[in-house]
C-alpha positions as CSV (number, residue, x, y, z in Angstrom):
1,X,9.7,-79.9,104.1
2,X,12.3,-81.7,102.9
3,X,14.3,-84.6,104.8
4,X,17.4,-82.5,104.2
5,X,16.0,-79.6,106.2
6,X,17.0,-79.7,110.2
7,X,13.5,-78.6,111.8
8,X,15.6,-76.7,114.4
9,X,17.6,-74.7,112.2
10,X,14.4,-73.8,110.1
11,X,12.6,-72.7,113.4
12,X,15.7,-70.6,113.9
13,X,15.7,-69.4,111.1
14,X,12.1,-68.1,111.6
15,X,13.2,-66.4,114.8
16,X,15.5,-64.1,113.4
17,X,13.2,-63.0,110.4
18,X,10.8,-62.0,113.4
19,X,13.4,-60.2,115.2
20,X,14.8,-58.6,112.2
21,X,11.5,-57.9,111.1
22,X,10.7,-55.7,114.3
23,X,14.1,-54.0,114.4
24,X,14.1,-50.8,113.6
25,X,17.6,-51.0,113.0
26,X,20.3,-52.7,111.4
27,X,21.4,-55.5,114.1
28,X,24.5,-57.4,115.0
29,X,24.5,-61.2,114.7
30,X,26.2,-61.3,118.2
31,X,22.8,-59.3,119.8
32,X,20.6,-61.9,118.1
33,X,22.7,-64.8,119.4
34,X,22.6,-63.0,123.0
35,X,18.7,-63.0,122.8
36,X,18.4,-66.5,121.3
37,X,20.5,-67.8,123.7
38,X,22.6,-69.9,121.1
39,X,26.1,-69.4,119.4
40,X,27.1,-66.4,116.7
41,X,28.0,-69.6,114.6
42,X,24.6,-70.7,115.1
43,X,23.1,-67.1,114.4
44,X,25.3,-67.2,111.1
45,X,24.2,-70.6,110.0
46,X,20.3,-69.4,110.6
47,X,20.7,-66.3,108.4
48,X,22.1,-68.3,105.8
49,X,19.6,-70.3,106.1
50,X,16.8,-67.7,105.6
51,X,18.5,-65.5,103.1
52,X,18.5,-68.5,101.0
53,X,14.0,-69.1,102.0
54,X,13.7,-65.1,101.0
55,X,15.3,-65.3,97.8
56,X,12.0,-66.1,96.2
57,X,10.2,-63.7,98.2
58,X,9.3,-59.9,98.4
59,X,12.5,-59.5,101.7
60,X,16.0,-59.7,101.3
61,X,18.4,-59.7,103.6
62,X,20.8,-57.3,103.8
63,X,24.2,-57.1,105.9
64,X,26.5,-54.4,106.4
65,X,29.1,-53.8,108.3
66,X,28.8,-56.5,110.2
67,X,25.2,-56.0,111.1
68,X,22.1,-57.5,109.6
69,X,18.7,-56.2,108.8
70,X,15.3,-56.9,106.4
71,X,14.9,-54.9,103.3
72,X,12.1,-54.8,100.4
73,X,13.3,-56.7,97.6
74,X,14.7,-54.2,95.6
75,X,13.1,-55.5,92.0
76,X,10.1,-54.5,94.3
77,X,10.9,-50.8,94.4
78,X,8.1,-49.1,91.6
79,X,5.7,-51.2,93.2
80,X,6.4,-50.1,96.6
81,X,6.6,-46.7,95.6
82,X,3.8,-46.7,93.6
83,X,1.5,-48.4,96.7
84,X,3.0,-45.6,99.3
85,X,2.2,-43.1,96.4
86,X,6.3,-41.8,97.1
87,X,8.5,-40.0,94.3
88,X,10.5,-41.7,92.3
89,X,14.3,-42.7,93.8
90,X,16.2,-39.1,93.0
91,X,18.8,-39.1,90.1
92,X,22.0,-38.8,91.6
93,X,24.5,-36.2,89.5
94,X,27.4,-37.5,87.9
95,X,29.4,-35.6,90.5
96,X,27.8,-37.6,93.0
97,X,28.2,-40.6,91.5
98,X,31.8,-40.4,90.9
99,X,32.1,-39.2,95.0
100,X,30.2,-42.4,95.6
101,X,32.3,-44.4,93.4
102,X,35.2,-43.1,95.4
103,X,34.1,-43.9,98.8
104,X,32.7,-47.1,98.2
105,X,35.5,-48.5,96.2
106,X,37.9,-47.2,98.8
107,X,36.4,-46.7,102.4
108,X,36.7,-45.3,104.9
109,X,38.2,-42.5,102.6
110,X,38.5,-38.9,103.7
111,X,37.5,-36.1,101.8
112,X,40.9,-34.8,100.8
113,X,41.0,-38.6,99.3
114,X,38.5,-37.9,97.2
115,X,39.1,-34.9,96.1
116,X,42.7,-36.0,95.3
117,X,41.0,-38.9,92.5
118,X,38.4,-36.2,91.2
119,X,40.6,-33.2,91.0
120,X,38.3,-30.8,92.3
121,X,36.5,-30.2,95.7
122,X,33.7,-32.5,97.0
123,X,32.7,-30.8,99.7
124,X,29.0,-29.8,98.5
125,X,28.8,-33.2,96.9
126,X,30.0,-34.9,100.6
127,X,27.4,-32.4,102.0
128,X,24.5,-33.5,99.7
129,X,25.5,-37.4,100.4
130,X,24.9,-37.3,103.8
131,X,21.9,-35.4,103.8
132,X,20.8,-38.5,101.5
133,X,21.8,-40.9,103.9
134,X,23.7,-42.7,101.3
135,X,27.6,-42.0,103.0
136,X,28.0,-41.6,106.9
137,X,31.2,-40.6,109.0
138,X,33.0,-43.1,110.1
139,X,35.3,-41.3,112.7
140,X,38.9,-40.0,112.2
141,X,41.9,-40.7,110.3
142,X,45.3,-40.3,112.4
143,X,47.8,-38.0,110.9
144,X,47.9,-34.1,110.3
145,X,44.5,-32.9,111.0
146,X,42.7,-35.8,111.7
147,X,40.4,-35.6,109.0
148,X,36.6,-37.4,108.6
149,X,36.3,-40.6,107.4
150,X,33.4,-41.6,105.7
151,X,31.8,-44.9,104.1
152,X,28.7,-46.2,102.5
153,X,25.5,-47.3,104.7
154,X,22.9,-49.2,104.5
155,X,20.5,-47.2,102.6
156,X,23.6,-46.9,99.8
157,X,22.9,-51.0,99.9
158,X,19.0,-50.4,99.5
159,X,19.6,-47.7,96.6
160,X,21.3,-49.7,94.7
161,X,19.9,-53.3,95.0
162,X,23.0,-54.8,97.3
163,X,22.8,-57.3,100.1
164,X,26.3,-56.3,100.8
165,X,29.6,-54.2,99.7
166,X,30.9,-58.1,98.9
167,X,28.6,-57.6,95.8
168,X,29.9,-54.9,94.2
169,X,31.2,-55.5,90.7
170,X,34.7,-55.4,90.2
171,X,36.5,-51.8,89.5
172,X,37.0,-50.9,86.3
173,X,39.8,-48.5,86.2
174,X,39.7,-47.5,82.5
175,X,35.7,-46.2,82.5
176,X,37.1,-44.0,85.5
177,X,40.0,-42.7,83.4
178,X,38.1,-42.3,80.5
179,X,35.3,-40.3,81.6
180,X,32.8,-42.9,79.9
181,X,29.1,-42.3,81.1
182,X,29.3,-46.3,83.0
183,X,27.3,-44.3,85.4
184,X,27.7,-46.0,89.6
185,X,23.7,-47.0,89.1
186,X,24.6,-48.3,85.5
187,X,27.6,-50.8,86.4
188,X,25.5,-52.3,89.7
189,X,22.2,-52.8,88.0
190,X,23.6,-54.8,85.3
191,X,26.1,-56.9,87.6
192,X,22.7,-57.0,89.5
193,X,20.9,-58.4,86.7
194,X,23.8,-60.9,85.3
195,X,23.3,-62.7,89.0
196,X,19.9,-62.9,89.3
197,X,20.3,-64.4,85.8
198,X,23.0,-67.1,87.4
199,X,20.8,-67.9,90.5
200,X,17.7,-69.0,88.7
């Protein structure tokens, strides 16, 4: 251990991997604080601290909407899969993909929303999301109707490599417009790859 590391912060730090490591469930920083008995501020600081430990590790800690949880590093994937003998992640359609795009870039978005920036309906598509897991509802939008809103989740993070929504890579309108085949997957991976290029 280094002399810069605080011995307190690193055994707190160690406290909430354990925590997060037998929650089943994504979990707020505010619960965690309430069961440590110490601030949010401190919380924060700790998971700081041990996202930067499992960055050379097979964990990673993911955070979304303003809860926290530990996920398999997702370079680890085929290897995982391989060792639980699962299928291959499906291929997601370029319809879904584009619905995806939509609600990620723009949540909560409603499904007239997106089926305003498509041009056609997205209801099957919607439909076929959920059942992945990948979008959830999000409650109701106020005005005529009330209609669904929807975001990403956490296993939308997990498909595509993310610790967070923060690190999706910038919009870029014209690939939209243009109908090029920068496939969702396509644009994340390599903004994926071009930071784990920077961090080491």
């Amino acid at each position: 251990m280094s002399e810069s590391e605080n011995p307190a912060q690193l055994a707190l730090a160690a406290a909430l991997e354990a925590m997060l490591f037998v929650s089943a469930d994504p979990v707020p920083p505010a619960q965690l604080a309430a069961a440590l008995e110490v601030s949010t501020a401190d919380v924060e600081d700790g998971l700081d601290e041990l996202d930067e430990a499992l960055r050379t590790r097979g964990l990673r800690l993911q955070r979304h909407a303003g809860h926290v949880q530990l996920t398999t590093a997702p370079e680890m994937a085929e290897l995982i899969e391989r060792f639980l003998g699962l299928e291959a992640i499906s291929h997601l359609s370029r319809a879904a993909l584009e619905t995806l795009a939509i609600i990620a870039y723009q949540q909560p978005a409603t499904r007239p929303q997106v089926d305003a920036v498509r041009g056609v309906n997205s209801d099957g598509v919607m439909k076929s999301l959920l059942g992945k897991g990948l979008i959830q509802e999000f409650g109701r939008a106020e005005g005529i109707g009330r209609p669904i809103l929807y975001g990403t989740t956490p296993d939308f993070l997990q498909h595509f490599g993310l610790s967070s929504l923060s690190e999706l890579p910038p919009l870029n309108l014209s690939v939209l417009r243009n109908g090029n085949n920068g496939s969702l997957r396509a644009t994340i991976m390599a903004a994926r790859a071009t930071r784990t290029t920077t961090k080491s």
